[in-house]
Backbone as a printed PyTorch tensor [residue, N CA C, xyz], in Angstrom:
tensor([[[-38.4170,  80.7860, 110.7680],
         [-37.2170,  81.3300, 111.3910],
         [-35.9760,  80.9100, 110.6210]],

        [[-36.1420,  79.3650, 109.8230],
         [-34.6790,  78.9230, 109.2900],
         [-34.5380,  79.6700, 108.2270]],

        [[-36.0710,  80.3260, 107.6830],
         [-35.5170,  80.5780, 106.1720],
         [-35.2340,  82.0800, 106.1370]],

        [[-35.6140,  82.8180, 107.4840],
         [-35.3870,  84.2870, 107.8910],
         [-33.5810,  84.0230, 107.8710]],

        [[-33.5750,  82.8580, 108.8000],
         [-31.6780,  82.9970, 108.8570],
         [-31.0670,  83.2770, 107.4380]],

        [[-31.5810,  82.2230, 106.8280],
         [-31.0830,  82.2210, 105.6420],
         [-31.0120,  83.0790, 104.6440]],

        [[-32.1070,  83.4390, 104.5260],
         [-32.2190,  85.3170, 103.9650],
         [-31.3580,  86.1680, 104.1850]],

        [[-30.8870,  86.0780, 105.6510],
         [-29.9460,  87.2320, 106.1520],
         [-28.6770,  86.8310, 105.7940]],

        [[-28.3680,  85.3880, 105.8590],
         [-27.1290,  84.9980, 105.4360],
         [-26.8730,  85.3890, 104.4270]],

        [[-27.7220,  84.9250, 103.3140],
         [-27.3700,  85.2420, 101.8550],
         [-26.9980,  87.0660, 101.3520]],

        [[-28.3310,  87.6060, 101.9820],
         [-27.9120,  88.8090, 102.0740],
         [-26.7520,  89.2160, 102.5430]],

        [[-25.9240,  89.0000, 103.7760],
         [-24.7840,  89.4590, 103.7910],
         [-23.8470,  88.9220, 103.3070]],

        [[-23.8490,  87.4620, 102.4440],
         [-22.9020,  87.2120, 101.5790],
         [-22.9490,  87.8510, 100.4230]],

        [[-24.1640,  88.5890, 100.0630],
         [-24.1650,  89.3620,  98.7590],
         [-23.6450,  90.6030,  99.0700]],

        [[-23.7420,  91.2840,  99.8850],
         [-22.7800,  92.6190, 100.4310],
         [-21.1110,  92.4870, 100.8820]],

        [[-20.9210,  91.2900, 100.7330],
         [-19.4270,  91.3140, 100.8760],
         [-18.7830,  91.0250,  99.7180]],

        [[-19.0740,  91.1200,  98.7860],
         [-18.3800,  91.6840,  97.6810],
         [-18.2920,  90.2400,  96.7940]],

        [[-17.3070,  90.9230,  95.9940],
         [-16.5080,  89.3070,  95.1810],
         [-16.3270,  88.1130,  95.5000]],

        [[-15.4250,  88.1390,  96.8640],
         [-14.9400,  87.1560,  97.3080],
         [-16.3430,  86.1420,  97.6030]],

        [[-16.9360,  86.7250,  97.8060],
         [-18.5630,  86.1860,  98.1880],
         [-18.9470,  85.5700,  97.4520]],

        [[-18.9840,  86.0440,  96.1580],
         [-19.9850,  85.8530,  94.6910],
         [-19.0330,  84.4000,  94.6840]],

        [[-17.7600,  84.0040,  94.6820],
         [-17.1670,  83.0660,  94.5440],
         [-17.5130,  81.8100,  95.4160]],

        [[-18.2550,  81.7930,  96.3460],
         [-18.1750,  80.7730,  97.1190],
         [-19.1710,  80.1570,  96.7680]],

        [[-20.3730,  80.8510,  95.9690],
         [-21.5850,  80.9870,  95.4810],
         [-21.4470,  79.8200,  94.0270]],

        [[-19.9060,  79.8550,  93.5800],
         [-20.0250,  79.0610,  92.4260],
         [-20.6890,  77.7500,  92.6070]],

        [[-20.7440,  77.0330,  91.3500],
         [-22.0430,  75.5450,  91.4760],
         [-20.5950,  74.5090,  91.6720]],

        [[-20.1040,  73.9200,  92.5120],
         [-19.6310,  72.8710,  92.6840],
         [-19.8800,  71.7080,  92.1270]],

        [[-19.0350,  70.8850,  91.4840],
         [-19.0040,  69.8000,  90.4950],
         [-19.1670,  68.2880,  90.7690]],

        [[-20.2280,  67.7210,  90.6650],
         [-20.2930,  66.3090,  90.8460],
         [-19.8080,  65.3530,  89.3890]],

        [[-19.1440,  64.6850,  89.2360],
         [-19.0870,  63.8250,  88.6190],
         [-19.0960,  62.6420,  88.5350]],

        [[-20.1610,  62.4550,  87.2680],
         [-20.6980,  60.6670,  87.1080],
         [-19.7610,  59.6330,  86.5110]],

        [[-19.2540,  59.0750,  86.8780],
         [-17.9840,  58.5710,  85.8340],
         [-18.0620,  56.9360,  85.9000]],

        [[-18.7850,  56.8570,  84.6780],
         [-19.2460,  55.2500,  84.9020],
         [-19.2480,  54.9960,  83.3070]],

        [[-20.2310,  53.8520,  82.7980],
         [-20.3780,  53.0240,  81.8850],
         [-21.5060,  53.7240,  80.9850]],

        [[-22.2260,  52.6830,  80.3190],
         [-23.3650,  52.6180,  79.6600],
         [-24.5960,  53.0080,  80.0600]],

        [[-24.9620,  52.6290,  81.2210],
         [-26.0200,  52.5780,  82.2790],
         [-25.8530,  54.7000,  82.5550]],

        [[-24.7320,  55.0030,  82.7280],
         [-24.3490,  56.7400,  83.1670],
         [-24.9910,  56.9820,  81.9150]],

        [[-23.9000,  56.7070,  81.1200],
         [-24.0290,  57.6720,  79.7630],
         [-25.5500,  57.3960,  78.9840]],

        [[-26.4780,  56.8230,  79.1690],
         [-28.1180,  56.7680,  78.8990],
         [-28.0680,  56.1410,  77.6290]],

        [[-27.2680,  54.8340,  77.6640],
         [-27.4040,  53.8670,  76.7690],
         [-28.6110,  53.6260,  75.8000]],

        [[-28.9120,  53.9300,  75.0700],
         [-30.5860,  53.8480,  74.3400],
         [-31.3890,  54.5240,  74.4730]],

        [[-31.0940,  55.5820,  75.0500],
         [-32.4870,  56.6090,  75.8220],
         [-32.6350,  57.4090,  73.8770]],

        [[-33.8960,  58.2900,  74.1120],
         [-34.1600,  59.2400,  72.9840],
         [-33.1620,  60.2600,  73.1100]],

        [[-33.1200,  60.8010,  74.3250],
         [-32.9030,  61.9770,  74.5680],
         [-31.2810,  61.9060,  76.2960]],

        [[-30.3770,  61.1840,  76.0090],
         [-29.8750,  60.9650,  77.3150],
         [-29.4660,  62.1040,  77.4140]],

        [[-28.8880,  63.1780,  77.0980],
         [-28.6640,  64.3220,  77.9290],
         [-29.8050,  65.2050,  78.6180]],

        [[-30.9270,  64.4300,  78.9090],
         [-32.3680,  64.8280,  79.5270],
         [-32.7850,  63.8690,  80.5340]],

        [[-32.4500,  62.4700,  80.1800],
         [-32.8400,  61.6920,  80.4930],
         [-32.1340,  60.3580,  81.7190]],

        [[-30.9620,  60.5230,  81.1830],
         [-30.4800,  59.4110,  81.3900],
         [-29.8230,  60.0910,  83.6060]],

        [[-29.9060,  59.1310,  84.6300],
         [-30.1470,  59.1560,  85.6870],
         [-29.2840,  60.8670,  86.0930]],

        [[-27.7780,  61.0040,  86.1200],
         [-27.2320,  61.8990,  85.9850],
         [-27.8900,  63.1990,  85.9240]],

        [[-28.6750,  63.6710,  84.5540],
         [-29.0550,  64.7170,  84.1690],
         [-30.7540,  64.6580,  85.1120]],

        [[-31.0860,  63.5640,  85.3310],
         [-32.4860,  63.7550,  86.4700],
         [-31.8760,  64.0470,  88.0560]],

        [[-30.8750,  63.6460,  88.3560],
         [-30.1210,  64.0280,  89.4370],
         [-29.9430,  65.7930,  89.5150]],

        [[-29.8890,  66.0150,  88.5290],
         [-29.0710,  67.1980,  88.4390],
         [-30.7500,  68.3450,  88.2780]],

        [[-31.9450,  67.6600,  87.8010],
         [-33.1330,  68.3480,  88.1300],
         [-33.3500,  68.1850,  89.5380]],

        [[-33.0800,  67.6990,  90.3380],
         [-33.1400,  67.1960,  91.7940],
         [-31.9170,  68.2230,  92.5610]],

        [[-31.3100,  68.4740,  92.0330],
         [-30.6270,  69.3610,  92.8540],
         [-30.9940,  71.0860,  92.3280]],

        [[-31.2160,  71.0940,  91.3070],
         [-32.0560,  72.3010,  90.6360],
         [-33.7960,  72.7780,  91.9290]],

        [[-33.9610,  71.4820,  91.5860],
         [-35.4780,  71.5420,  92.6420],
         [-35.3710,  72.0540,  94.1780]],

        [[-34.1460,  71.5800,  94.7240],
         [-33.7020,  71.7980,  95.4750],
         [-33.0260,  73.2450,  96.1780]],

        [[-32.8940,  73.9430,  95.1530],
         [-31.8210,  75.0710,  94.8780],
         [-30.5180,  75.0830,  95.6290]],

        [[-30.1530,  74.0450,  95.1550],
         [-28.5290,  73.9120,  95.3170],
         [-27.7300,  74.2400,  94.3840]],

        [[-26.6870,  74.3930,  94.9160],
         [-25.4000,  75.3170,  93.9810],
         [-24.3390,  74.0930,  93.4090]],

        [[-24.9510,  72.9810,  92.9200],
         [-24.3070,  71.8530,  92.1880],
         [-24.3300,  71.7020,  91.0320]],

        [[-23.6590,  71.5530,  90.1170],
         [-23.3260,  70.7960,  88.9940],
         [-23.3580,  69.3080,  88.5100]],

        [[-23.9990,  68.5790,  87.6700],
         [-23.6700,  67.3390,  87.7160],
         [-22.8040,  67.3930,  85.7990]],

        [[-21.9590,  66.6230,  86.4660],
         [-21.3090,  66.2120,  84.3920],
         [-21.5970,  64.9030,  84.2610]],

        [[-21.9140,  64.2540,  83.4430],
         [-21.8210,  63.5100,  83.0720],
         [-20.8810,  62.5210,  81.6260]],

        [[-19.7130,  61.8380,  83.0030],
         [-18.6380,  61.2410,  81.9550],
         [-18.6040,  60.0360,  81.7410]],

        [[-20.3880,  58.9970,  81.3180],
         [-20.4220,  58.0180,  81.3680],
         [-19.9900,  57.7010,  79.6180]],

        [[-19.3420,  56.6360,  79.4030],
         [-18.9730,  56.0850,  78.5840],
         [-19.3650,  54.3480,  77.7920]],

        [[-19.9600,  54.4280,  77.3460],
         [-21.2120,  53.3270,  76.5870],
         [-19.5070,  51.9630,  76.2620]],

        [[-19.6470,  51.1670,  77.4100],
         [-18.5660,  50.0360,  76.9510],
         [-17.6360,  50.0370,  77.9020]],

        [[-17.3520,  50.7210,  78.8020],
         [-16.4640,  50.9880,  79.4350],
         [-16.6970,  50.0960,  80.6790]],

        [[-14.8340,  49.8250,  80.9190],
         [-14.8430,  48.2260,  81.8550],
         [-13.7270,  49.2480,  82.9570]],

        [[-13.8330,  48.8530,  83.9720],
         [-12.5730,  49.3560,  85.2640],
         [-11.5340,  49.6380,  84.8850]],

        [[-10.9520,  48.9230,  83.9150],
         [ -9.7320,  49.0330,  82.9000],
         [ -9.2810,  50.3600,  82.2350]],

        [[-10.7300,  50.4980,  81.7710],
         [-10.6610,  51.4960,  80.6600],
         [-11.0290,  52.8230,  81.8130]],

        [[-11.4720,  53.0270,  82.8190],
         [-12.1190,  53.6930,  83.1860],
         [-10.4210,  54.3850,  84.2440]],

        [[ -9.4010,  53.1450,  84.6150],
         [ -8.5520,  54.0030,  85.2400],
         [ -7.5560,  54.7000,  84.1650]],

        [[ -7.9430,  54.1390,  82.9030],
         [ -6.6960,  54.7440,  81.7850],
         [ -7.3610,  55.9250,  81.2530]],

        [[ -8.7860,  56.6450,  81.5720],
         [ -9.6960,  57.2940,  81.3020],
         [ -9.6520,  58.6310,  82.5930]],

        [[ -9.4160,  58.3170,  83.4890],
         [ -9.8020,  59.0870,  84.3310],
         [ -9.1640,  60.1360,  84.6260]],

        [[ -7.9020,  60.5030,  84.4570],
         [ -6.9590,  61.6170,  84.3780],
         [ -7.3890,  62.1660,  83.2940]],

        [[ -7.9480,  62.6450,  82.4290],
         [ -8.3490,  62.9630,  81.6200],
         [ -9.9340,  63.7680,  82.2590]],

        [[-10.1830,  62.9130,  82.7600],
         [-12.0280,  63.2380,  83.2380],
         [-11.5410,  64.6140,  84.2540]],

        [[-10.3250,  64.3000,  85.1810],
         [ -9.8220,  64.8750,  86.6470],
         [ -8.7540,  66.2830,  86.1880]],

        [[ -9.2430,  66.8430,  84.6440],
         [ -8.4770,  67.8500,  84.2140],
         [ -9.5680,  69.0020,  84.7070]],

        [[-10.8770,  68.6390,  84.9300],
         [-11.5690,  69.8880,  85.6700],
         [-11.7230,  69.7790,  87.6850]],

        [[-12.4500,  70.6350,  87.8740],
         [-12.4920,  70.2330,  89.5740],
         [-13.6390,  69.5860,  89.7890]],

        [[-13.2740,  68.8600,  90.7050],
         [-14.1610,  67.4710,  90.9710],
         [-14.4370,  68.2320,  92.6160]],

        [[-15.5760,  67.8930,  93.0140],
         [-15.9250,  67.9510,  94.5880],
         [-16.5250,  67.0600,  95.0330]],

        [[-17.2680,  66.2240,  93.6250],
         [-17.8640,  64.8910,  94.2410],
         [-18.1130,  63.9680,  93.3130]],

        [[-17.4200,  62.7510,  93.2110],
         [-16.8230,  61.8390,  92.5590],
         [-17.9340,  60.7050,  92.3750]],

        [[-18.8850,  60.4820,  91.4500],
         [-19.5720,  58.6430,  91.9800],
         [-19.0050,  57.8330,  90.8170]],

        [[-18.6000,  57.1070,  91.4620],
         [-17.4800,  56.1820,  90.7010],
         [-18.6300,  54.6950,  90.5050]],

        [[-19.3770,  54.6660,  89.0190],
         [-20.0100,  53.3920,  88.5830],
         [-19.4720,  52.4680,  87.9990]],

        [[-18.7100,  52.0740,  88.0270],
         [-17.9160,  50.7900,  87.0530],
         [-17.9870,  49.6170,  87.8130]],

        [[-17.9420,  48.6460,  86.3640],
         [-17.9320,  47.0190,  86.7900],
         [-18.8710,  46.3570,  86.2100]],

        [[-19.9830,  47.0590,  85.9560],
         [-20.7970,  46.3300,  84.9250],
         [-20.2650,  45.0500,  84.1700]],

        [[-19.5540,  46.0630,  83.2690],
         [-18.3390,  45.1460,  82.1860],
         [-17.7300,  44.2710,  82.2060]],

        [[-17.0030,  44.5250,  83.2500],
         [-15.8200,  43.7600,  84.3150],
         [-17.0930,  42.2580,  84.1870]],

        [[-18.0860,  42.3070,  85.0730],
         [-18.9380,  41.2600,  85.6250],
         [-19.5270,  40.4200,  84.1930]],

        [[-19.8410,  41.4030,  83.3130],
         [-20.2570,  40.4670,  82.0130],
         [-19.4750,  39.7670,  81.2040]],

        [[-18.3750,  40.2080,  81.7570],
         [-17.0140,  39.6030,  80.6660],
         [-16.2710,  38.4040,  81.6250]],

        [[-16.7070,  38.3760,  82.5390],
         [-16.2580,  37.4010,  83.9180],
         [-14.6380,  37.3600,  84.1760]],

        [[-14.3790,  39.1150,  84.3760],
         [-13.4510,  39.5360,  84.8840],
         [-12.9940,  39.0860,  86.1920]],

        [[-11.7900,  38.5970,  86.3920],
         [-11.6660,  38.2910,  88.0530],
         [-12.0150,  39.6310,  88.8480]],

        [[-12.8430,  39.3510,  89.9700],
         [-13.2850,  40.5470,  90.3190],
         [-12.1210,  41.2710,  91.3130]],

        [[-10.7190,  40.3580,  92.0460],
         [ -9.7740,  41.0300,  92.4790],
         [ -8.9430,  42.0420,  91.2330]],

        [[ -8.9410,  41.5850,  90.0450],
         [ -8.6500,  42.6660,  89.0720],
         [ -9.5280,  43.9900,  89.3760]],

        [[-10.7760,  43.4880,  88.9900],
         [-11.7220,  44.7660,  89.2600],
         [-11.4400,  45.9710,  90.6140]],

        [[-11.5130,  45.1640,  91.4850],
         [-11.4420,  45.8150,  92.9700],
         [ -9.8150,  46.6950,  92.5790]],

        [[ -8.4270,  46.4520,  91.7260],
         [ -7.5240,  46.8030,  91.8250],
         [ -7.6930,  48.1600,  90.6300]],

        [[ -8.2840,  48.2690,  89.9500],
         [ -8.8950,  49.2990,  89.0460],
         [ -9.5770,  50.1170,  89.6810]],

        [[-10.6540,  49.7690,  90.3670],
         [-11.5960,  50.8160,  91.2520],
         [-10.7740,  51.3510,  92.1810]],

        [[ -9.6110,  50.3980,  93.1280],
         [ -8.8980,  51.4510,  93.6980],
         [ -8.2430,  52.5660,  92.7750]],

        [[ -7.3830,  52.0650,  91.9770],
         [ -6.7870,  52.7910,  91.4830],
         [ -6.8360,  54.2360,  90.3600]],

        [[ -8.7750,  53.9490,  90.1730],
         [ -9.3690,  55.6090,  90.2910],
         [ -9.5710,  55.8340,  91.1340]],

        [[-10.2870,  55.5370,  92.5240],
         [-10.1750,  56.2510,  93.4850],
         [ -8.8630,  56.6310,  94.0840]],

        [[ -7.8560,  56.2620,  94.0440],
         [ -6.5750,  57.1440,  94.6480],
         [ -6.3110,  58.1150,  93.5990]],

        [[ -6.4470,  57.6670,  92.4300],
         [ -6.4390,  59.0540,  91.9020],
         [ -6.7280,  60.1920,  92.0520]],

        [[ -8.2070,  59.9880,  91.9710],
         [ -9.4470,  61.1140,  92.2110],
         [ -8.5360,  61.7090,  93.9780]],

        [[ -8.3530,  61.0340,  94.8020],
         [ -7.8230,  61.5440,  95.9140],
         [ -6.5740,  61.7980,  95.8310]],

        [[ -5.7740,  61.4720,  94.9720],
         [ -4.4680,  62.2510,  94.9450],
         [ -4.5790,  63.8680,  94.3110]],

        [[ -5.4180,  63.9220,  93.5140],
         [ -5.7270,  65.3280,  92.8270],
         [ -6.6290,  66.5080,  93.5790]],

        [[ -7.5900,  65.3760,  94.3180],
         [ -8.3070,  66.4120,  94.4880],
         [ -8.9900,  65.9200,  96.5540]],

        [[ -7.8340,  65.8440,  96.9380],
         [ -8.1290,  65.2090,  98.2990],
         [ -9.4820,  65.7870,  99.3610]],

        [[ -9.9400,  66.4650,  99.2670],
         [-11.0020,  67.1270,  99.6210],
         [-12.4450,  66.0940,  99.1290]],

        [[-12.3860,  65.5480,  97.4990],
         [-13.5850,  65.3970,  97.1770],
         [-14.2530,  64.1350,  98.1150]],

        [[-15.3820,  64.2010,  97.8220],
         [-15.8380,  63.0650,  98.3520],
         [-16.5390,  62.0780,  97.5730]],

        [[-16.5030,  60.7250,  97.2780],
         [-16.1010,  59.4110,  96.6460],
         [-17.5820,  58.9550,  97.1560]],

        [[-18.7980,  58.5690,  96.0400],
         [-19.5170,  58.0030,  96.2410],
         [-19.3180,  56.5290,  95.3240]],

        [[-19.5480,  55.1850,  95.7820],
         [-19.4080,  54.1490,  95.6400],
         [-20.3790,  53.7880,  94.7770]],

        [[-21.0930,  52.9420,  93.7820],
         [-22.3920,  52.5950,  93.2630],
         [-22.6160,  51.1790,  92.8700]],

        [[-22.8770,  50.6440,  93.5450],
         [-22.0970,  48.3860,  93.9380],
         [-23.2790,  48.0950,  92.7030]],

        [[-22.7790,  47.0830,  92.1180],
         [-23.6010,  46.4910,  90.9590],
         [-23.7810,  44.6120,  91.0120]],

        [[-24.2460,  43.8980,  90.5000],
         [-24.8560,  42.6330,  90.7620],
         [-24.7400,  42.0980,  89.7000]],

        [[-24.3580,  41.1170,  89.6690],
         [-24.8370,  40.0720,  88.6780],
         [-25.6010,  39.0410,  88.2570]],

        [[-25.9910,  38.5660,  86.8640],
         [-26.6750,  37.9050,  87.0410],
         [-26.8790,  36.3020,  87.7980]],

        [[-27.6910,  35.1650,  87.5130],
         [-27.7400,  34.5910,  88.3890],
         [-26.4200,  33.1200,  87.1600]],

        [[-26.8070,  33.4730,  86.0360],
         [-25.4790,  32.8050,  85.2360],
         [-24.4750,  32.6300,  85.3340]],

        [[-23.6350,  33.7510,  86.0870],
         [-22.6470,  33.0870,  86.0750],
         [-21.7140,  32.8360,  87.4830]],

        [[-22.5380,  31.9760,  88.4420],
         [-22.1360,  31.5600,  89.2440],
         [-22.0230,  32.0410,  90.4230]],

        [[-22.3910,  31.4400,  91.5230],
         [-22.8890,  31.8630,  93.1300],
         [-21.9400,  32.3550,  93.3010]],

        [[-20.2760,  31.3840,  93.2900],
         [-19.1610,  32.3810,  93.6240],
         [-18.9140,  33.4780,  93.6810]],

        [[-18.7330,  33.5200,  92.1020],
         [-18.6100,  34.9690,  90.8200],
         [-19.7080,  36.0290,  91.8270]],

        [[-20.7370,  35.5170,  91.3870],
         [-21.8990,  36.8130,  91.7850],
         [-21.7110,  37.3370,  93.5900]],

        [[-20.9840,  36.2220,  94.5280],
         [-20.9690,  36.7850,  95.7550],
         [-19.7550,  37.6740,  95.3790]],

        [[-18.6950,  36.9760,  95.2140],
         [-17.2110,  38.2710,  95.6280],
         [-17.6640,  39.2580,  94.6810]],

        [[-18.4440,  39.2860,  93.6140],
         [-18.4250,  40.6250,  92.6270],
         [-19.1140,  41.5930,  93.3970]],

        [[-20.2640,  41.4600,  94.1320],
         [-21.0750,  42.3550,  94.7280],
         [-20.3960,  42.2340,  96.2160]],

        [[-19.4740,  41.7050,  96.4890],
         [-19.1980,  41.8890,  98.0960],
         [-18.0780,  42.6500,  97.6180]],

        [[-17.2990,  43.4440,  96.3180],
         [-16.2280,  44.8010,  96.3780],
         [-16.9840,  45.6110,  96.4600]],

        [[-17.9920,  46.2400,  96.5770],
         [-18.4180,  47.2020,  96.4710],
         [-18.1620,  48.1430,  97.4210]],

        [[-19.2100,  47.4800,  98.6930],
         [-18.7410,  47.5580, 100.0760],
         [-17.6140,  47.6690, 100.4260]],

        [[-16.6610,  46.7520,  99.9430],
         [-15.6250,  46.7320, 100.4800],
         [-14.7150,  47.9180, 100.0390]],

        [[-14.4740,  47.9160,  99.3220],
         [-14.2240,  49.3340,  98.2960],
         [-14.7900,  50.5930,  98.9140]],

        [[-16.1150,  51.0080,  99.8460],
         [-16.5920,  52.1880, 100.3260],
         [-15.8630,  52.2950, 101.9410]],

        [[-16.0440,  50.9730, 102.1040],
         [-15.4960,  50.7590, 103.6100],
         [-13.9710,  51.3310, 103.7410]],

        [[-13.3050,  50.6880, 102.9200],
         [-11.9750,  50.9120, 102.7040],
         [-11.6660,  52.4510, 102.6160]],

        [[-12.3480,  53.1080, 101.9380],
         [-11.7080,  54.4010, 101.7280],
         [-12.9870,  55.4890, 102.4140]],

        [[-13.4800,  54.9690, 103.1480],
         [-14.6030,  56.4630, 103.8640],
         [-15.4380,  57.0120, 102.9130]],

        [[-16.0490,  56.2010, 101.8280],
         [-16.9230,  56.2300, 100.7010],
         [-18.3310,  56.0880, 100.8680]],

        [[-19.1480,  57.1550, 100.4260],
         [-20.8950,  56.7820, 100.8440],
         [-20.8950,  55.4420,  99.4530]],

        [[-21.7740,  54.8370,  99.8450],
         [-21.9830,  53.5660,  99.1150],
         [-23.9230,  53.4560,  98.4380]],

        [[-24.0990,  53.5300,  97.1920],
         [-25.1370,  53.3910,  96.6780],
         [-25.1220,  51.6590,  96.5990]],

        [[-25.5270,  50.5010,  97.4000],
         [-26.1300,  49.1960,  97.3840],
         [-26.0260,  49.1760,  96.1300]],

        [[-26.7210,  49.0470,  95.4780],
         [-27.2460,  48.6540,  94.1610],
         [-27.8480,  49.5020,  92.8900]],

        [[-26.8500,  50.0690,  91.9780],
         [-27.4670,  51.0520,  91.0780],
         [-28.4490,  51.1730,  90.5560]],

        [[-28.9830,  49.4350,  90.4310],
         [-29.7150,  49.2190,  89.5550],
         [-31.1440,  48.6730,  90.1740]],

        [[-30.9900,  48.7240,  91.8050],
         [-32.0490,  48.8210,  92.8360],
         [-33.5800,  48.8690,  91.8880]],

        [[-34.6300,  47.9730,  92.0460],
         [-35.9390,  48.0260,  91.9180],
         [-35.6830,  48.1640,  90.0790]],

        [[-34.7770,  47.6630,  89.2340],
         [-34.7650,  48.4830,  88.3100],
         [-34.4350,  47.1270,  87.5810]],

        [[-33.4230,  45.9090,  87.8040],
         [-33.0270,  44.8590,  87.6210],
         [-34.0080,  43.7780,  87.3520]],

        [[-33.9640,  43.6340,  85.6990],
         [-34.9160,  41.5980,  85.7450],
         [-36.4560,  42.5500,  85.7570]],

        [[-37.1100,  44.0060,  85.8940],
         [-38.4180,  44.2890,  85.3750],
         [-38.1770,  44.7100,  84.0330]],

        [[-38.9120,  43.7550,  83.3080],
         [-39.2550,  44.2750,  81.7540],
         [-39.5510,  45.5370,  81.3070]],

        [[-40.6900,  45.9340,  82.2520],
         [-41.0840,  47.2820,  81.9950],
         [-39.8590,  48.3620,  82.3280]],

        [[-39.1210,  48.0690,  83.0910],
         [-38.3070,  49.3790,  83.4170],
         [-36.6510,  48.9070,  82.3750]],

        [[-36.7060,  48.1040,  81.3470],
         [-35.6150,  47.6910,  80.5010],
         [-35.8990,  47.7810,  79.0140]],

        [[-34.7330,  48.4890,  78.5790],
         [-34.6410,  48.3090,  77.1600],
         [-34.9570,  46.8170,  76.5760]],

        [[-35.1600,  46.8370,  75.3120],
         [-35.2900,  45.0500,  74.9180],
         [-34.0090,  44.0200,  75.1280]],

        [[-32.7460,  44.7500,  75.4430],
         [-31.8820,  43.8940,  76.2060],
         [-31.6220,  43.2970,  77.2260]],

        [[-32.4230,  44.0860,  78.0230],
         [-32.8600,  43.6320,  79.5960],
         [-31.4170,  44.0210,  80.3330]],

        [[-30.8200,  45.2230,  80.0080],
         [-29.7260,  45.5880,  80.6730],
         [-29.9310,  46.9840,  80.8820]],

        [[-30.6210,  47.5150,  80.0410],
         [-30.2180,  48.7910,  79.6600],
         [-31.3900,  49.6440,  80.3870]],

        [[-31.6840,  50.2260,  81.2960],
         [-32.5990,  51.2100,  81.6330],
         [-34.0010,  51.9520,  80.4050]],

        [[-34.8770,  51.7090,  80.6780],
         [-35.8280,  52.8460,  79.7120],
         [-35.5620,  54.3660,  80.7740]],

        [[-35.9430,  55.4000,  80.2990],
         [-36.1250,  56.4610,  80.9480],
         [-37.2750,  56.5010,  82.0720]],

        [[-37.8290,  55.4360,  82.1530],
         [-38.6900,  55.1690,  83.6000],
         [-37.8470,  54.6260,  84.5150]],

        [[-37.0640,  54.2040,  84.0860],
         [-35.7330,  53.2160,  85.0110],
         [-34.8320,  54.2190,  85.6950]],

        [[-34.6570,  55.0100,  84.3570],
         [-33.5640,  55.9310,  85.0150],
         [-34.0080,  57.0300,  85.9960]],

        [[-35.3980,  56.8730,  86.4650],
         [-35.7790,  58.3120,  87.3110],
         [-35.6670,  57.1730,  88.3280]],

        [[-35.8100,  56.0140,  88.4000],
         [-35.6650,  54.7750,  89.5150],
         [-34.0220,  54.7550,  90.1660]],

        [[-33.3800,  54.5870,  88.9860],
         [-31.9690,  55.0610,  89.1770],
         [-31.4850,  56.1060,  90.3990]],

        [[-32.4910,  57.4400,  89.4280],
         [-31.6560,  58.8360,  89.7890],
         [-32.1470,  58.8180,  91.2600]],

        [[-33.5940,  57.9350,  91.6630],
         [-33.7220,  58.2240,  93.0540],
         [-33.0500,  57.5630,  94.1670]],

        [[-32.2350,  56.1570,  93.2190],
         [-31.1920,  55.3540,  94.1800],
         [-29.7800,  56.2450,  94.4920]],

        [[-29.5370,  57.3300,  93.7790],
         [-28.3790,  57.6950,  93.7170],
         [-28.4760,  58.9580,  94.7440]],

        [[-29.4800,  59.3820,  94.4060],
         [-29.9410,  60.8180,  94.7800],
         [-30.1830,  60.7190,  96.9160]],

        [[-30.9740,  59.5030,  97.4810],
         [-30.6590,  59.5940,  98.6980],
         [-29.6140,  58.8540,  99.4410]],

        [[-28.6660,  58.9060,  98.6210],
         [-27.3840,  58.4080,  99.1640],
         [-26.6470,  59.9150,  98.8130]],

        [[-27.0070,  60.4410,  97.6580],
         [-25.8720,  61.7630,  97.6190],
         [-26.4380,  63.2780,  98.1910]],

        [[-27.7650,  63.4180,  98.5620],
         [-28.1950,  64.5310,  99.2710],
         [-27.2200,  64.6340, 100.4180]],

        [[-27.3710,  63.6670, 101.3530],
         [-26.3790,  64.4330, 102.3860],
         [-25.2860,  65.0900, 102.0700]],

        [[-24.7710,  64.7600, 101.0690],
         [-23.3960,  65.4560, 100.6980],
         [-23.3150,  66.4300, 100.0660]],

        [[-24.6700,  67.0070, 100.2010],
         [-24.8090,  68.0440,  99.1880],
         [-24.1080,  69.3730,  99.8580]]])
């Protein structure tokens, strides 16, 4: 019966002309993160890397989404709010904002950090107030300090809470400290990692589909 509705729906959105065909366009998600986005070491990251498996997941799905991918190999909160007007020259409808990695390896004060992540997200919402802001909280290791590692992973949250943001826990969920699912740096995702990834990202961003 749901997919009879749906039939009929579509059908009469295809008989109403133009205006129709337009609503039909693929709406734009964008990945806008680090190393880990942009498929740091992969063979093949515009195939591979979590983003572009996301974006087979919404294909599978037959949804009318887009994913871009504007991850950038090095990129710290810093760079990412002096970056982002630039990213926000196309239309955005759904924003996942990954940064901090960097920030955390470089033992950035993480109230700096938290003041960067706001300050792409008000962006992204000053331009495009409609979109909706997925969060993606990251961890550190156990080096550099209980402190460090609590307030770094307690912005995350705080950061989703704050602004009505779905929140991905942990990007790097089931994926962190296994050999098998890491480049020989033990940072970097293999392409087994990143379908681990794309499925941490993916049931936090279906609903919003």
């Amino acid at each position: 019966m749901l997919l009879l509705s749906l039939a009929l729906g579509l059908a009469g959105t295809q008989a109403a002309g133009p205006s129709a065909a337009v609503a039909l366009e693929p709406r734009t998600i964008i990945f806008f993160g680090d190393s880990l986005t942009a498929g740091y070491g992969l063979e093949n990251p515009s195939a591979e890397a979590y983003p572009a498996l996301v974006q087979q997941k919404i294909d599978d799905a037959h949804l009318a989404w887009r994913t871009v991918n504007a991850g950038l190999s090095g990129e710290t909160t810093a760079g990412g709010l002096r970056r982002v007007d630039w990213i926000l020259r196309q239309p955005v409808d759904v924003f996942v904002l990954a940064l901090g990695g960097n920030d955390g390896l470089r033992g950035i004060n993480s109230d700096v950090s938290r003041v960067n992540l706001q300050g792409i997200i008000d962006r992204v919402r000053t331009k495009y107030p409609a979109a909706k802001i997925v969060v993606a909280g990251m961890q550190m290791p156990a080096n550099l300090g209980a402190d460090y590692i609590h307030d770094f992973a307690a912005m995350y949250p705080a950061l989703a809470e704050k602004n009505h943001a779905a929140l991905v826990p942990f990007l790097l969920e089931g994926v962190a400290l296994a050999p098998e699912l890491n480049q020989r740096d033990g940072i970097h995702p293999t392409a087994e990692g990143h379908s681990i990834v794309a499925e941490n990202v993916w049931k936090v961003l279906l609903p919003l589909l």
